[in-house]
PyMOL Python script that loads the backbone (N, CA, C, O; Angstrom):
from pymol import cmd

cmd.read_pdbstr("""\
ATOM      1  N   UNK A   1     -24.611  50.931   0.240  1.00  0.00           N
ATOM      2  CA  UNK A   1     -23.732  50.684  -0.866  1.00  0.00           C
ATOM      3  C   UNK A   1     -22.625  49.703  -0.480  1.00  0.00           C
ATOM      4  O   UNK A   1     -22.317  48.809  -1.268  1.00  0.00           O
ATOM      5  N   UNK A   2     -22.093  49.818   0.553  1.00  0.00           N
ATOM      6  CA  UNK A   2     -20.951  49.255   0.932  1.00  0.00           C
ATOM      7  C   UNK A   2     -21.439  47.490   1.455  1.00  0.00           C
ATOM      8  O   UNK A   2     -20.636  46.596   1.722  1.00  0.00           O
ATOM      9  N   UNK A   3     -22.826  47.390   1.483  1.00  0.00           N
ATOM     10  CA  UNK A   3     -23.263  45.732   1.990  1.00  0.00           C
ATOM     11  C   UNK A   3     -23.634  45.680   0.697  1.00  0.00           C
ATOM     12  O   UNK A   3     -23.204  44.604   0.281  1.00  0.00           O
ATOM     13  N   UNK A   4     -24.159  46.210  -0.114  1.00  0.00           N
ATOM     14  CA  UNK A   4     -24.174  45.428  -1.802  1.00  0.00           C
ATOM     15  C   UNK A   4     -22.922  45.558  -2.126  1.00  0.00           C
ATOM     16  O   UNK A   4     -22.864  44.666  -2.973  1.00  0.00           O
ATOM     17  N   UNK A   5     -22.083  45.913  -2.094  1.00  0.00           N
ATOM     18  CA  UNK A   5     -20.371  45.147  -2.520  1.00  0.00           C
ATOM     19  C   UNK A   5     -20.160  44.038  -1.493  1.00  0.00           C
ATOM     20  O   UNK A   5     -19.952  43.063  -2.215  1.00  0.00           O
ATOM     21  N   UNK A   6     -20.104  43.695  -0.461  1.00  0.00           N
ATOM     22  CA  UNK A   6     -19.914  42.620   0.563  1.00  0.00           C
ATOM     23  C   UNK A   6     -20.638  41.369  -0.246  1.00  0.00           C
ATOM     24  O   UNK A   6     -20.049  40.443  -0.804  1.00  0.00           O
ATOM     25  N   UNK A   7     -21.965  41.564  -0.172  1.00  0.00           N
ATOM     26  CA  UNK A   7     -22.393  40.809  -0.342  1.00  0.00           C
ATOM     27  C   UNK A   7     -22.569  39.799  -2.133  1.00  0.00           C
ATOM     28  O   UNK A   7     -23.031  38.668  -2.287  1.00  0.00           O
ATOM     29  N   UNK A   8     -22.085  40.621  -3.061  1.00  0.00           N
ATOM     30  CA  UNK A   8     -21.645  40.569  -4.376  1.00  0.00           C
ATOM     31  C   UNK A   8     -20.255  39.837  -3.965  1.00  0.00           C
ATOM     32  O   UNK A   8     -20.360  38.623  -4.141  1.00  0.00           O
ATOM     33  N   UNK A   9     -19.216  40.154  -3.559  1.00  0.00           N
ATOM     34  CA  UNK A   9     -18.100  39.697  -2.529  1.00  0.00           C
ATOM     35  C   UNK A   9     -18.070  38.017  -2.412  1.00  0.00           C
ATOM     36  O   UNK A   9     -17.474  37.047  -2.881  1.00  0.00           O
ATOM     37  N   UNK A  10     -19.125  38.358  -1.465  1.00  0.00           N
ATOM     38  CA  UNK A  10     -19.248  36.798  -0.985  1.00  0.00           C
ATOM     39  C   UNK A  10     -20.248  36.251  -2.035  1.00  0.00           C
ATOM     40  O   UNK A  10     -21.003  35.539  -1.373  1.00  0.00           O
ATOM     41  N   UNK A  11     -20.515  36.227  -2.908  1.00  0.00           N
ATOM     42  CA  UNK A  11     -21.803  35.142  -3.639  1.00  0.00           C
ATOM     43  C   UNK A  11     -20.094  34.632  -4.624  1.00  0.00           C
ATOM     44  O   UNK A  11     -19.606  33.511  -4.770  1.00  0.00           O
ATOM     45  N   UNK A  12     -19.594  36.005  -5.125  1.00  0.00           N
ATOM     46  CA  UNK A  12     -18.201  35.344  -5.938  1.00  0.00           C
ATOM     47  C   UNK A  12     -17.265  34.375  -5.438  1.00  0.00           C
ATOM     48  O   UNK A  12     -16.796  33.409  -6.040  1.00  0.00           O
ATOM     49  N   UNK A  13     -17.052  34.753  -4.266  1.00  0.00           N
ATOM     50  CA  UNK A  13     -15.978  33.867  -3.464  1.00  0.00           C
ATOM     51  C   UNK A  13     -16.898  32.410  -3.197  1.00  0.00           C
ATOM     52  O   UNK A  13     -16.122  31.471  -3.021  1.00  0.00           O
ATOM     53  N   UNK A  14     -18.705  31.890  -3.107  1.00  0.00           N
ATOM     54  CA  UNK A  14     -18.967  31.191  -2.729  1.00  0.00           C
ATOM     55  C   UNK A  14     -19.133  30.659  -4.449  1.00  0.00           C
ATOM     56  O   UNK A  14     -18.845  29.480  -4.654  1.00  0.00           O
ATOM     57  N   UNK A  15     -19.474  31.297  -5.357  1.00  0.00           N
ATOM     58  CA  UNK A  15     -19.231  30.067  -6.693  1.00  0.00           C
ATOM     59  C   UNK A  15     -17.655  29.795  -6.913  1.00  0.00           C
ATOM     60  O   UNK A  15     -17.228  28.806  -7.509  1.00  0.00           O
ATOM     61  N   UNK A  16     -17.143  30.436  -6.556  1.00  0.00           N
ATOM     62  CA  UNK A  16     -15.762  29.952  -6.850  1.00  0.00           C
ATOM     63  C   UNK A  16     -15.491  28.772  -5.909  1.00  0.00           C
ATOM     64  O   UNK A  16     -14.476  28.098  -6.084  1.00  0.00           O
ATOM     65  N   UNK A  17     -16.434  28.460  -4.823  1.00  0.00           N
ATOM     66  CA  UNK A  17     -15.687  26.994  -4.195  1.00  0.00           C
ATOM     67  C   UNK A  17     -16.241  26.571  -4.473  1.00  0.00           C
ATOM     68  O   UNK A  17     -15.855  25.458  -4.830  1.00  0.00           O
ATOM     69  N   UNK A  18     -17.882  26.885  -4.685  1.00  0.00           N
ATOM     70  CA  UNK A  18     -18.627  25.866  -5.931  1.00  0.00           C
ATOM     71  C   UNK A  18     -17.681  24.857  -7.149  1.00  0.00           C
ATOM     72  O   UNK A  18     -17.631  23.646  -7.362  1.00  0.00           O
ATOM     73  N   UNK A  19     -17.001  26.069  -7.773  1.00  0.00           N
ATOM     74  CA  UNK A  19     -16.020  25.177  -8.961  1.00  0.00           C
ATOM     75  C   UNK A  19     -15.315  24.956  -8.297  1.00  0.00           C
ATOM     76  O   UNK A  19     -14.771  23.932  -8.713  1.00  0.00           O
ATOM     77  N   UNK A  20     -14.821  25.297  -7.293  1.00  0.00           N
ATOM     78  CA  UNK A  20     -13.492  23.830  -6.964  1.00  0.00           C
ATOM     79  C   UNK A  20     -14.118  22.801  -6.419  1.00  0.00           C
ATOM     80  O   UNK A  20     -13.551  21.709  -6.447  1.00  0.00           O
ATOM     81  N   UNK A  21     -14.840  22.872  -6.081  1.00  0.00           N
ATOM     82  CA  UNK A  21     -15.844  21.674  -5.666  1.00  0.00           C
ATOM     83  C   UNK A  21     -15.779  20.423  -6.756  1.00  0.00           C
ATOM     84  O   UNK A  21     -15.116  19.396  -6.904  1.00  0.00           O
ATOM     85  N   UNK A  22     -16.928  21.158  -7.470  1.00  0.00           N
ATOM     86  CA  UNK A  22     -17.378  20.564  -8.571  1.00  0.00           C
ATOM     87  C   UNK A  22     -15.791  19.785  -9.730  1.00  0.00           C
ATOM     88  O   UNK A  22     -15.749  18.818 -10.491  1.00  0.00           O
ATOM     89  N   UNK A  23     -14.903  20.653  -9.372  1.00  0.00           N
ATOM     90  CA  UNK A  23     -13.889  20.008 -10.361  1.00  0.00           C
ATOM     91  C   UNK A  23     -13.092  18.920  -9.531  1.00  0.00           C
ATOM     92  O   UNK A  23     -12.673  17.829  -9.915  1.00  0.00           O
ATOM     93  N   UNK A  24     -13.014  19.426  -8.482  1.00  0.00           N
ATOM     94  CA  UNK A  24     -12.806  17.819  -7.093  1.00  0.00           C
ATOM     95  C   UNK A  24     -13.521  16.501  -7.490  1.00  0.00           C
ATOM     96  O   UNK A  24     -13.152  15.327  -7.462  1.00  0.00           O
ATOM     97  N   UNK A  25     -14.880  17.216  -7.938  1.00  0.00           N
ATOM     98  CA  UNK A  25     -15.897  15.832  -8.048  1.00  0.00           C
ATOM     99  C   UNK A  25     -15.575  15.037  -8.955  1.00  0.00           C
ATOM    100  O   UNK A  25     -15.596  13.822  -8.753  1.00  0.00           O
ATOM    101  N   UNK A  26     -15.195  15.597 -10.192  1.00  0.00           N
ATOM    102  CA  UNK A  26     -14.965  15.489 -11.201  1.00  0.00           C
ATOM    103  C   UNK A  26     -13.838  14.641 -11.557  1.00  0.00           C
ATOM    104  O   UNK A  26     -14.019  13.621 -12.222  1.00  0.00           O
ATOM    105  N   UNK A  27     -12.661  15.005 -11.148  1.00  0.00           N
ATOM    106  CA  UNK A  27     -11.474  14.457 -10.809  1.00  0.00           C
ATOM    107  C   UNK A  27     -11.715  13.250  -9.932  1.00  0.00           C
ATOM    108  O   UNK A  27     -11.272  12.346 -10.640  1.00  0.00           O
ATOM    109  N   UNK A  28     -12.080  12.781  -8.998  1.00  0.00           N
ATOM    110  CA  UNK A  28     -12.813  11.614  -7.933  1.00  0.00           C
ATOM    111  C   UNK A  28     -12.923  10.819  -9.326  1.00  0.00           C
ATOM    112  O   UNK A  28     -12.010  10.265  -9.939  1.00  0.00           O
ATOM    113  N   UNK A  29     -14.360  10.915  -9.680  1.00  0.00           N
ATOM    114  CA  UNK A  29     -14.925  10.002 -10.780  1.00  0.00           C
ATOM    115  C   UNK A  29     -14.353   9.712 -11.519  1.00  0.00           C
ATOM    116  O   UNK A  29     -14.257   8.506 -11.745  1.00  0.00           O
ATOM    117  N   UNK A  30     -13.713  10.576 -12.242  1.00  0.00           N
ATOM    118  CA  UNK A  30     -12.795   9.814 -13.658  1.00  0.00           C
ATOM    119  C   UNK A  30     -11.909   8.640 -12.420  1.00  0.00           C
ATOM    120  O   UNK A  30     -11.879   7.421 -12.587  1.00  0.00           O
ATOM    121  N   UNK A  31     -11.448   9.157 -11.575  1.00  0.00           N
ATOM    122  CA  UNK A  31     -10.194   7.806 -10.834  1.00  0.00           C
ATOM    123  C   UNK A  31     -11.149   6.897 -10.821  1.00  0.00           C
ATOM    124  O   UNK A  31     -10.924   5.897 -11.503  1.00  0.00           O
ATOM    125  N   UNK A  32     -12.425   6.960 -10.090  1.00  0.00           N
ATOM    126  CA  UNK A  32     -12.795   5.652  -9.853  1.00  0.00           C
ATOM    127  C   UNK A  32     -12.675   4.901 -10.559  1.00  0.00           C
ATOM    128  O   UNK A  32     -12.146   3.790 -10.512  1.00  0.00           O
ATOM    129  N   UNK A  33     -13.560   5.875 -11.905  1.00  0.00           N
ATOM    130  CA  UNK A  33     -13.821   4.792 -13.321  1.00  0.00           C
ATOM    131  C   UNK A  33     -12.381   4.393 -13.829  1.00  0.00           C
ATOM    132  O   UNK A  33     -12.395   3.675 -14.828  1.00  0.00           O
ATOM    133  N   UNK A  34     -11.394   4.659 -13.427  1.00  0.00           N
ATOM    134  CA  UNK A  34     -10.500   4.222 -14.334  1.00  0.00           C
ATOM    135  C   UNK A  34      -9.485   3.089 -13.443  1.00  0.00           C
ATOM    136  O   UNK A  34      -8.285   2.854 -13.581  1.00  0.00           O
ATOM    137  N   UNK A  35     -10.328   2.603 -12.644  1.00  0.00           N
ATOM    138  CA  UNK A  35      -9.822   1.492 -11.505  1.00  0.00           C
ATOM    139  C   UNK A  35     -10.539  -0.159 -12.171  1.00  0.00           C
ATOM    140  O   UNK A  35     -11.324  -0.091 -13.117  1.00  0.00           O
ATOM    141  N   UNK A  36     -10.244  -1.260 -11.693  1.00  0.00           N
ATOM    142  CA  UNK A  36     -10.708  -2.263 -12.745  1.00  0.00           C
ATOM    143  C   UNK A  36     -11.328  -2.799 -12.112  1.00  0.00           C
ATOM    144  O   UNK A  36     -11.054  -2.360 -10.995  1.00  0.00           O
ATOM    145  N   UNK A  37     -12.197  -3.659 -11.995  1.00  0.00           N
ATOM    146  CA  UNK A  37     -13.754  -4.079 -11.440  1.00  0.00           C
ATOM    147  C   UNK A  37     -12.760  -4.943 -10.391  1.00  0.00           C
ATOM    148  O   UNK A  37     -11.769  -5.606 -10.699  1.00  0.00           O
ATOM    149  N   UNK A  38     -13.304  -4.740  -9.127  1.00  0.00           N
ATOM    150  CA  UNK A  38     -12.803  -5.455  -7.856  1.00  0.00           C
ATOM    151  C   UNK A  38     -12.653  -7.308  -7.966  1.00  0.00           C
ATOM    152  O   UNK A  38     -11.918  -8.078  -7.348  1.00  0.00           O
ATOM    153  N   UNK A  39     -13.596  -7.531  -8.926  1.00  0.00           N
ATOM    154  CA  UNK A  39     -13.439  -8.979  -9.384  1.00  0.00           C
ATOM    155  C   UNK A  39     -12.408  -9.387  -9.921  1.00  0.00           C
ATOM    156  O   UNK A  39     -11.973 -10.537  -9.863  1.00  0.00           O
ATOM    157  N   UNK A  40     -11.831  -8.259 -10.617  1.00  0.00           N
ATOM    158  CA  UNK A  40     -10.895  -8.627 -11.952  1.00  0.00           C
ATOM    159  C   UNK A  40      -9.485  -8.496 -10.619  1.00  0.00           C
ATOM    160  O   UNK A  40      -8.630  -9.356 -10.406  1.00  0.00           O
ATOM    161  N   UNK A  41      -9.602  -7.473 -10.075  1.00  0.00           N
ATOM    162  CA  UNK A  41      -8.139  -7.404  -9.205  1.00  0.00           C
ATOM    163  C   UNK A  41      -7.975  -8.552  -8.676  1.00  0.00           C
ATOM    164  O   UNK A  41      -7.271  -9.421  -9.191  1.00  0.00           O
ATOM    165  N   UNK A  42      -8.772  -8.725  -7.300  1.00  0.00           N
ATOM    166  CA  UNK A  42      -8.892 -10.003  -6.491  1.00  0.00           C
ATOM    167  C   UNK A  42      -8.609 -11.599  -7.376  1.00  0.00           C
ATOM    168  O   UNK A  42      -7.966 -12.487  -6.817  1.00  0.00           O
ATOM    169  N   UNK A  43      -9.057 -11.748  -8.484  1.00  0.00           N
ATOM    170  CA  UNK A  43      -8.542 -12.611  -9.230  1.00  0.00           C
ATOM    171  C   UNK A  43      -7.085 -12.737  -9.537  1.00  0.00           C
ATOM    172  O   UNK A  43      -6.486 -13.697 -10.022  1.00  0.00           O
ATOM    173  N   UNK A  44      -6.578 -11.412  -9.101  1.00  0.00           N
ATOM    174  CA  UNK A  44      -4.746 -11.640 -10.112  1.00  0.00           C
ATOM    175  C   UNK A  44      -3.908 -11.517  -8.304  1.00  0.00           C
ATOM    176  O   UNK A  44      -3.120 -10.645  -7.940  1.00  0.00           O
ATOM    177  N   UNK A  45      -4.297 -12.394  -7.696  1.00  0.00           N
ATOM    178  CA  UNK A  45      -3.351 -12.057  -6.463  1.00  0.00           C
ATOM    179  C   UNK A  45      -2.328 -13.043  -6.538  1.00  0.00           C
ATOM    180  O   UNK A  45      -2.165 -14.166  -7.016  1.00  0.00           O
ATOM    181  N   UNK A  46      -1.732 -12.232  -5.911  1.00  0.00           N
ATOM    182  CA  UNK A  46       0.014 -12.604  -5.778  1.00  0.00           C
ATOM    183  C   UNK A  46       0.294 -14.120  -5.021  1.00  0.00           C
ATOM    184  O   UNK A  46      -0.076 -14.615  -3.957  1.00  0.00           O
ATOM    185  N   UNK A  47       0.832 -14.407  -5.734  1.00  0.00           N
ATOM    186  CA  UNK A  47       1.437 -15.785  -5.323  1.00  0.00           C
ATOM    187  C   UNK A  47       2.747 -15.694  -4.207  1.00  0.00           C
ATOM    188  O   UNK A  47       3.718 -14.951  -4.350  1.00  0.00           O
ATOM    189  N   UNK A  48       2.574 -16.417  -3.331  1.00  0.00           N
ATOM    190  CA  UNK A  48       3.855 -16.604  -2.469  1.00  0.00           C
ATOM    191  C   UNK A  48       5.338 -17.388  -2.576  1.00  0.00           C
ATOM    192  O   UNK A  48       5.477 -18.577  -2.289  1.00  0.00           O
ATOM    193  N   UNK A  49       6.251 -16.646  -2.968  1.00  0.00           N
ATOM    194  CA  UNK A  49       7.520 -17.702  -2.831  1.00  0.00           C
ATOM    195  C   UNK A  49       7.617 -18.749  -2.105  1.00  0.00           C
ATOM    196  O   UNK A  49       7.633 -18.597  -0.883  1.00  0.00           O
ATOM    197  N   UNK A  50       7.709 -20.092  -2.684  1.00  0.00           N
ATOM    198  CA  UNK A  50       7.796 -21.013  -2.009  1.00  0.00           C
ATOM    199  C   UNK A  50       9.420 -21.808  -1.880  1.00  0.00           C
ATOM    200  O   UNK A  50       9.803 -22.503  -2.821  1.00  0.00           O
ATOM    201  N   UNK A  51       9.952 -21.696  -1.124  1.00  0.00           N
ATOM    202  CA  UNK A  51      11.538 -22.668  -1.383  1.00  0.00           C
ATOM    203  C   UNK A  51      10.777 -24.118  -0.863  1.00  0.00           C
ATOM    204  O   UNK A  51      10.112 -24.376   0.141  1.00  0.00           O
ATOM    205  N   UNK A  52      11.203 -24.931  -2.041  1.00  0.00           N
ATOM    206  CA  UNK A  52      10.896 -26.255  -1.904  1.00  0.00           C
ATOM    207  C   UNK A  52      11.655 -27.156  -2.847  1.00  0.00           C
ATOM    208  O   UNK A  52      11.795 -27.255  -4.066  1.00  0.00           O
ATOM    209  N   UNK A  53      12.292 -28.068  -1.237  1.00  0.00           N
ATOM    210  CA  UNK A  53      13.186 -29.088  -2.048  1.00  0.00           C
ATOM    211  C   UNK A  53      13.316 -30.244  -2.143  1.00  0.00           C
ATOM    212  O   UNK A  53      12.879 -30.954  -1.237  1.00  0.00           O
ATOM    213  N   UNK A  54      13.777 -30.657  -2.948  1.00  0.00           N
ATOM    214  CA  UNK A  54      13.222 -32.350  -3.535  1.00  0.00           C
ATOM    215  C   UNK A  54      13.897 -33.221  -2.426  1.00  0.00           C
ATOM    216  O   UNK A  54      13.263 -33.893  -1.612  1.00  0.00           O
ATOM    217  N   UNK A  55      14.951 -33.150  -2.477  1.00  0.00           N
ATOM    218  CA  UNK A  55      15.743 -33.868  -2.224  1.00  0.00           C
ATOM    219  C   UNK A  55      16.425 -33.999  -0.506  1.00  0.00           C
ATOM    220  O   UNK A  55      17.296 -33.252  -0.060  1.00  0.00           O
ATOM    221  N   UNK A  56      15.896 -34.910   0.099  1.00  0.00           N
ATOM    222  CA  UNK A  56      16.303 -34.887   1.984  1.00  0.00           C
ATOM    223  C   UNK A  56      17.354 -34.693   2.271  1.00  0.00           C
ATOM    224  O   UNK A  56      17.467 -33.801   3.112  1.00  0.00           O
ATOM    225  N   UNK A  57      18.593 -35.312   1.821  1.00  0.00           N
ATOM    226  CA  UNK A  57      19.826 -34.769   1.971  1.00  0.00           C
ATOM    227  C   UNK A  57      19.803 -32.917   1.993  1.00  0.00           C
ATOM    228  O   UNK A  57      19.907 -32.266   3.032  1.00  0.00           O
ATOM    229  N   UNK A  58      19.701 -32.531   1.104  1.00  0.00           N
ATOM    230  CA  UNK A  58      19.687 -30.883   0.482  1.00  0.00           C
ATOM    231  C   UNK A  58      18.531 -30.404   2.225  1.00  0.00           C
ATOM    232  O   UNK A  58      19.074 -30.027   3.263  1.00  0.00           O
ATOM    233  N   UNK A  59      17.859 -30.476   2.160  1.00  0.00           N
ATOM    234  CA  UNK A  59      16.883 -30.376   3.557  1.00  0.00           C
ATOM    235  C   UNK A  59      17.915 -30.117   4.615  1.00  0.00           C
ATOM    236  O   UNK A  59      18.292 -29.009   4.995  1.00  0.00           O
ATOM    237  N   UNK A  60      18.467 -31.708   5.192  1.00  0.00           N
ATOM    238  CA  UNK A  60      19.398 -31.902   6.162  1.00  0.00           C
ATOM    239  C   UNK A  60      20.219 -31.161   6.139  1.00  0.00           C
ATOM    240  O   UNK A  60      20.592 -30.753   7.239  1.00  0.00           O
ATOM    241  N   UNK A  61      20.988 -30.554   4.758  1.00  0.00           N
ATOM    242  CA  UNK A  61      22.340 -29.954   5.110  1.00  0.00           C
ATOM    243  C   UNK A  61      21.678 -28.456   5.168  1.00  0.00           C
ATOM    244  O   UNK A  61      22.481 -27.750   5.777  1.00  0.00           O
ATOM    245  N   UNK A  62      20.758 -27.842   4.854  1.00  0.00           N
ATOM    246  CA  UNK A  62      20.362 -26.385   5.058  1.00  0.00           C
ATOM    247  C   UNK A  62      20.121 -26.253   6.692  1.00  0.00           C
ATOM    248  O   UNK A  62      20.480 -25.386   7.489  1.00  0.00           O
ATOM    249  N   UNK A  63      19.534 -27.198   6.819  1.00  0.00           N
ATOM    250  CA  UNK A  63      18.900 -27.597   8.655  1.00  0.00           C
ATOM    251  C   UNK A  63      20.327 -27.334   9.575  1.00  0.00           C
ATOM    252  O   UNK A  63      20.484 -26.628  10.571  1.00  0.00           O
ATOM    253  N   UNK A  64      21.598 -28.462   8.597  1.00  0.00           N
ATOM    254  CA  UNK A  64      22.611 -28.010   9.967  1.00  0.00           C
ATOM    255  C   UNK A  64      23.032 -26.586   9.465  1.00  0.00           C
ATOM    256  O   UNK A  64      22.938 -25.881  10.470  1.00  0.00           O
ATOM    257  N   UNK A  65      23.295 -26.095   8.803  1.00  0.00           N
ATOM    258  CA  UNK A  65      23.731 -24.987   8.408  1.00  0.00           C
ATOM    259  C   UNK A  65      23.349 -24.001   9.001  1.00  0.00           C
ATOM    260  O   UNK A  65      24.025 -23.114   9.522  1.00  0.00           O
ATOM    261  N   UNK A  66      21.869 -24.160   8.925  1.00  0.00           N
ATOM    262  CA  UNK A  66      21.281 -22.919  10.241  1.00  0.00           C
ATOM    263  C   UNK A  66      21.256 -23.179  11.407  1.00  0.00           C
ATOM    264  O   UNK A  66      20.841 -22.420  12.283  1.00  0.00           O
ATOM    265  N   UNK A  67      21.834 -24.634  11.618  1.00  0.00           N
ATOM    266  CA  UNK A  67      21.897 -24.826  13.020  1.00  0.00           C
ATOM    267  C   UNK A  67      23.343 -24.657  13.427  1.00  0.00           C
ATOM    268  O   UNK A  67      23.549 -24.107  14.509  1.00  0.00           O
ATOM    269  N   UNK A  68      24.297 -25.029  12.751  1.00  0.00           N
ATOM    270  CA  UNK A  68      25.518 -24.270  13.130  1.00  0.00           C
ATOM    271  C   UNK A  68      26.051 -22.759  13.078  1.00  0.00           C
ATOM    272  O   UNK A  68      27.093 -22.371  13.605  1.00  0.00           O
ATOM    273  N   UNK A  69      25.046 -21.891  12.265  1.00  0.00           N
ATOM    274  CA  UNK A  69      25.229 -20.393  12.988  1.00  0.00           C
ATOM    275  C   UNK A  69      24.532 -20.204  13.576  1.00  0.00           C
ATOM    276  O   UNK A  69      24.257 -19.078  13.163  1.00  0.00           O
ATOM    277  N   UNK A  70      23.807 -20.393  14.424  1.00  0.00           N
ATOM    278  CA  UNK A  70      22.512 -20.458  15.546  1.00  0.00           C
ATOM    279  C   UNK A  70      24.278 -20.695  16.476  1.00  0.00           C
ATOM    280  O   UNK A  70      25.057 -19.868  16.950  1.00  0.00           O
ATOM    281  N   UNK A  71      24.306 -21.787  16.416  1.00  0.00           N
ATOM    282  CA  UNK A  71      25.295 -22.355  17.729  1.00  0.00           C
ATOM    283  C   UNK A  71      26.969 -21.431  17.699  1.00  0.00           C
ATOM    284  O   UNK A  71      27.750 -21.406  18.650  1.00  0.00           O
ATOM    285  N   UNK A  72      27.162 -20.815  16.490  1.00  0.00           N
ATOM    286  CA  UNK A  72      28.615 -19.978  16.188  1.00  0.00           C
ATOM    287  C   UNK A  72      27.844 -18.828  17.185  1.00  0.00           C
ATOM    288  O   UNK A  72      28.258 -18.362  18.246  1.00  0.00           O
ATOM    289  N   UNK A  73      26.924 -18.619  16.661  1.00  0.00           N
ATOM    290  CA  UNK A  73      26.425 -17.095  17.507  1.00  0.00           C
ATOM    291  C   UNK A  73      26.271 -16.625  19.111  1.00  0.00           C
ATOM    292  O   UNK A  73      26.297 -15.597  19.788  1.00  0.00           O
ATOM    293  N   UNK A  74      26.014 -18.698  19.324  1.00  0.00           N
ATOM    294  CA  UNK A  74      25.230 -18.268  20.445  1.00  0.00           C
ATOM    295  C   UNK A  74      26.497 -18.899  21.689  1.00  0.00           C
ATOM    296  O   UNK A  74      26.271 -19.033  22.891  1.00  0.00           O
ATOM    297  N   UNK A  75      27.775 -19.202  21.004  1.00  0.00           N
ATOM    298  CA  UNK A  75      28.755 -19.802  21.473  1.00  0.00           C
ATOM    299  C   UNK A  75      28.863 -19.043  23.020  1.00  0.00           C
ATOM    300  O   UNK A  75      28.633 -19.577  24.105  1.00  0.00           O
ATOM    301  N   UNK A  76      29.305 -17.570  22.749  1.00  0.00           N
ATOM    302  CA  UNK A  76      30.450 -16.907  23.578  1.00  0.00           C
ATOM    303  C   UNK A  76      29.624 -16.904  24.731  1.00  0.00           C
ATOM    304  O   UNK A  76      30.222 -16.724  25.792  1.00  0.00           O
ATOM    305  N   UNK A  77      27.948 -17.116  24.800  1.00  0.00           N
ATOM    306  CA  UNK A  77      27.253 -17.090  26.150  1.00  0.00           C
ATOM    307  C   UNK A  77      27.107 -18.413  26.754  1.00  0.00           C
ATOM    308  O   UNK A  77      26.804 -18.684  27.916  1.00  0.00           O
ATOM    309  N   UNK A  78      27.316 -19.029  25.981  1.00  0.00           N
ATOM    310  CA  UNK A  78      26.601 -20.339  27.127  1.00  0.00           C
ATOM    311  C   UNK A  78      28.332 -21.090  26.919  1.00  0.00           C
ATOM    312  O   UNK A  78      28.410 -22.174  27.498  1.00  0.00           O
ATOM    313  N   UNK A  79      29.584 -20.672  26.230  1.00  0.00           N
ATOM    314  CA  UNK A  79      30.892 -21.178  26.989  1.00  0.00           C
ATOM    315  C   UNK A  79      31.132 -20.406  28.032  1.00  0.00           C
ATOM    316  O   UNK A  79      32.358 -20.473  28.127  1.00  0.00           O
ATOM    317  N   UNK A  80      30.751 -19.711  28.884  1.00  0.00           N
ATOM    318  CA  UNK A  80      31.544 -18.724  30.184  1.00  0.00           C
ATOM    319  C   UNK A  80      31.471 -19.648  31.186  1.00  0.00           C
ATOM    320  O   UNK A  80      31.916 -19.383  32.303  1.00  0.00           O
TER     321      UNK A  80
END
""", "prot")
cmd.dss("prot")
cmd.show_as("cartoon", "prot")
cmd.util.cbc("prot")
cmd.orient("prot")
C-alpha cells in the first residue's frame, strides 16, 4: 500500500515538471517569434559619430588645444 502511494507521488510530481516544462517551451517560442528576421536587424545598424571639420584653421586650433593640455599636464615632470 504504502509503494502505490510513492509511486502515484512521483508520476504527480513528474507531470507537474512535465508542465513546467512544456510552459518554458512555450514561453521560448512566442520570444523567438516575436524577434525580427536577422536580415531586417543587421540592415538598421548604427552609424558612428563622426566629428568632421571643414575648415584647417578650426583643425589647427583643436590640435594646439590638445596639445597645450597634454603639455599643462605634463609640465611639473619634465620641469624638475
Amino acid at each position: 500500500m504504502v509503494e502505490k502511494r510513492s509511486k502515484q507521488d512521483q508520476a504527480i510530481m513528474l507531470r507537474q515538471q512535465m508542465e513546467h516544462y512544456q510552459t518554458e517551451d512555450r514561453i521560448e517560442k512566442e520570444e523567438k517569434q516575436s524577434l525580427p528576421p536577422r536580415a531586417k536587424y543587421h540592415k538598421q545598424r548604427k552609424q558612428k559619430l563622426k566629428v568632421k571639420f571643414s575648415f584647417p584653421l578650426i583643425r589647427l586650433l583643436v590640435l594646439l588645444f590638445f596639445v597645450l593640455i597634454i603639455v599643462a599636464l605634463t609640465s611639473p615632470y619634465w620641469l624638475r
